[in-house]
C-alpha positions as CSV (number, residue, x, y, z in Angstrom):
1,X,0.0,0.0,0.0
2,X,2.7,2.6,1.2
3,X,4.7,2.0,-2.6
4,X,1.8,3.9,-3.9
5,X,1.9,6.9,-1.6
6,X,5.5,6.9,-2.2
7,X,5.1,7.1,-6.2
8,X,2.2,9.8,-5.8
9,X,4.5,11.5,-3.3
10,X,7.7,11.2,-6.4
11,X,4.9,12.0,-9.3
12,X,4.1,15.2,-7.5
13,X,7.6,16.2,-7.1
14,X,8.9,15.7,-10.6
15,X,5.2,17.2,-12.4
16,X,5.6,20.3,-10.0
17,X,9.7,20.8,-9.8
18,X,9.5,24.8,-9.3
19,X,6.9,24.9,-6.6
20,X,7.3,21.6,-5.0
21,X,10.1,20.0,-3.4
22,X,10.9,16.6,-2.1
23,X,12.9,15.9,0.9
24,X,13.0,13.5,3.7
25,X,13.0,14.9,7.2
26,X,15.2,11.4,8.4
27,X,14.9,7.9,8.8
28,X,12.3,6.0,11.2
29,X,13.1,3.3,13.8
30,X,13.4,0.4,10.8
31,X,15.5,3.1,8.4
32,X,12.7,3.9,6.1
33,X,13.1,8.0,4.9
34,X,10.0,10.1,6.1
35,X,8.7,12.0,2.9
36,X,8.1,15.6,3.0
37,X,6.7,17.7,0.4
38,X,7.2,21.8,0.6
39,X,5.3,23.5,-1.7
40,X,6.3,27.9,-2.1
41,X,5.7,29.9,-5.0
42,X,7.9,32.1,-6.2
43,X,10.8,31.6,-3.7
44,X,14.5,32.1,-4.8
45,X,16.2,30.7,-2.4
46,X,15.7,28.2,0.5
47,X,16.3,30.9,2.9
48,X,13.1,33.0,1.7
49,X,11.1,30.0,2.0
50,X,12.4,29.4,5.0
51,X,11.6,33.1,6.0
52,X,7.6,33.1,5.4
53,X,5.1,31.7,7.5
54,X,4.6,27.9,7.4
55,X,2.0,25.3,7.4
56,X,2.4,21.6,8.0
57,X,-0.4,18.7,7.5
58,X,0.7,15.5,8.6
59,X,-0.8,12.2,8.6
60,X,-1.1,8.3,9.6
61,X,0.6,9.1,12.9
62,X,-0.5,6.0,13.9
63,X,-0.6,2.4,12.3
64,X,-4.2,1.6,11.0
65,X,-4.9,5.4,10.1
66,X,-4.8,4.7,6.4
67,X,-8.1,7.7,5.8
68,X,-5.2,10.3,7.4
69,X,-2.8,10.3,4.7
70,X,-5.4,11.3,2.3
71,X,-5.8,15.0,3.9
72,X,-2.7,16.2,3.2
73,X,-3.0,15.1,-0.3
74,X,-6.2,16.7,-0.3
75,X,-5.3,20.1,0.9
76,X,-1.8,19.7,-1.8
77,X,-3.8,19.0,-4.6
78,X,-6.1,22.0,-3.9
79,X,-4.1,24.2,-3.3
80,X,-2.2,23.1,-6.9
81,X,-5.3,23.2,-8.9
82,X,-6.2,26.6,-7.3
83,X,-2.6,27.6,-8.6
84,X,-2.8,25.9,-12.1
85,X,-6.5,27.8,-12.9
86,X,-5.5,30.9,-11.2
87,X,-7.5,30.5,-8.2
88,X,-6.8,34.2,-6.6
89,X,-7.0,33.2,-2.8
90,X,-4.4,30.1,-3.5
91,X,-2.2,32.2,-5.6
92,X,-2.0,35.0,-3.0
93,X,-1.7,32.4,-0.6
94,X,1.6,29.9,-2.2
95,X,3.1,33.6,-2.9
96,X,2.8,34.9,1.0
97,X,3.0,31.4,2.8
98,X,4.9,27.9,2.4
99,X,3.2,24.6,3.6
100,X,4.6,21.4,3.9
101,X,3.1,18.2,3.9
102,X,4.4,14.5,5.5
103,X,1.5,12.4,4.5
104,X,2.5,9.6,6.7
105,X,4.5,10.4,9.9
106,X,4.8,6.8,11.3
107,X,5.9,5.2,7.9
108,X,6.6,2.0,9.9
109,X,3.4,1.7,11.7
110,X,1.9,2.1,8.2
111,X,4.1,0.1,6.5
């Protein structure tokens, strides 16, 4: 189940490479890299990303939770079809803000 996440997770990444970034925030318990996706618009460096206010959505803290990884896919993909057709309040809002999104926290428990 989680190999899917994981290729969504990549697809995102490499369809979106100059507003979202992959990276992994470290390893869990068993060695398995904890995804995170950081989506700004319009940032040049990491340092003015790093400089605006953040969001995070997290899911599946917990094993069994497979409904809370969806969410932050939810809110991700809304907020990059509200970029891609010019939505004005998720424009205005990728340009002022940067959120970051670990779908599944406890990758082992989910695994």
């Amino acid at each position: 189940m989680w190999s899917d996440e994981q290729a969504l997770i990549q697809d995102i990444a490499r369809e979106f490479p100059g507003i979202v970034k992959l990276t992994s925030i470290g390893k869990s318990f068993e060695g398995r890299d904890i995804d995170m996706l950081t989506l700004a618009v319009g940032s040049k460096s990491a340092e003015e990303t790093a400089a605006r206010s953040s969001m995070l959505f997290t899911g599946a803290h917990h094993p069994r939770e497979a409904v809370s990884v969806q969410m932050p896919f939810y809110i991700l993909f809304k907020a990059l079809h509200g970029l891609i057709h010019g939505d004005d309040f998720w424009t205005q809002q990728l340009r002022t803000n940067t959120f970051h999104f670990i779908p599944v926290v406890n990758i082992d428990g989910y695994h």
